[in-house]
N, C-alpha and C positions, 0 to 999 in steps of 0.2 A: 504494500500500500504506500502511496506516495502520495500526501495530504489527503486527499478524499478521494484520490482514482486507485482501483487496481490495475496493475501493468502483468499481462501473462505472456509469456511467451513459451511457444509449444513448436515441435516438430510434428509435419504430418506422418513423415516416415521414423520408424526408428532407425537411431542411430545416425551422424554424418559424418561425410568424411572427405577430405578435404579435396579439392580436385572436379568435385561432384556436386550436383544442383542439388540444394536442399529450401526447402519450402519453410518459409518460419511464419508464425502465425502471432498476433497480440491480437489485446482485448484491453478495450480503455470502458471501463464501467466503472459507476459509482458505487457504495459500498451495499446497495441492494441488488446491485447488479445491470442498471440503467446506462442503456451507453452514452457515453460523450461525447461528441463528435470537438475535435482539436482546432484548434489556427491554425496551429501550424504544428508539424512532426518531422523530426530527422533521425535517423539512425547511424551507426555507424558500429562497425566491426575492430577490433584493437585486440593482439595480444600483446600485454602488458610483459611480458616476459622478454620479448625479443624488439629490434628495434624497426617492426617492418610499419611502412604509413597506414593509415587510416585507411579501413572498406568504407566507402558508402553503401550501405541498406536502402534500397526504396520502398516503402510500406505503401501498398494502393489499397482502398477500399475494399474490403470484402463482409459485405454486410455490416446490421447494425453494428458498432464497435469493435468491428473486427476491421484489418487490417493483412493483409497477407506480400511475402517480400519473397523473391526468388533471389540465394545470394551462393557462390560459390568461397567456401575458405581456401584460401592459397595453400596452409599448411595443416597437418596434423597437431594438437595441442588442445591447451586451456585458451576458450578466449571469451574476451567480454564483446557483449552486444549492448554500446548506448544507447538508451532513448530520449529524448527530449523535445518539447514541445512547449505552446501555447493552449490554455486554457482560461475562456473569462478572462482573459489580459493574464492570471497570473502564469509563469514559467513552471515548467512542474520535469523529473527527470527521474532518470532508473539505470539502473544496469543489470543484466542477467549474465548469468554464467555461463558457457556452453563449450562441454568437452566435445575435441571433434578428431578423430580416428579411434584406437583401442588405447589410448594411453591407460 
């Protein structure tokens, strides 16, 4: 939860791995569950471990409060996925976790 929205992020397939198109899904809802619709949204991919640049993420509408991104990871690893956006003027953010090969 990030002030009043939950942020999900889900794979449709199990497992990813790097090299290969993986589907990632969010869910911007209120804490009953109501979607949100954003200002604005940006994503981005980071493994903090190593010093490679920024993925941009594209998140495109897929129904109420959902959101769906087609993104490929360059490597095998730990990596974070940021979010951030606009809401109501205020700024609101997150990050997920997401192992990608058999680490």
């Amino acid at each position: 939860m990030v002030g009043l929205l939950q942020l999900k992020l889900g794979e449709k397939e199990p497992g990813i791995a790097a090299l290969r198109s993986a589907v990632l899904r969010l869910r911007l809802v209120d804490p009953q569950g109501k979607p949100l619709p954003p200002e604005e949204l940006q994503a981005e991919a980071v493994m903090s471990s190593m010093s490679h640049e920024r993925e941009a993420i594209i998140f495109r509408p897929a129904g109420p409060g959902g959101y769906e991104a087609t993104h490929t990871f360059s490597m095998d690893g730990q990596w974070e996925v940021r979010v951030r956006g606009r809401l109501e003027g205020r700024a609101f953010a997150a990050t997920f976790h997401v192992q990608v090969g058999s680490f």
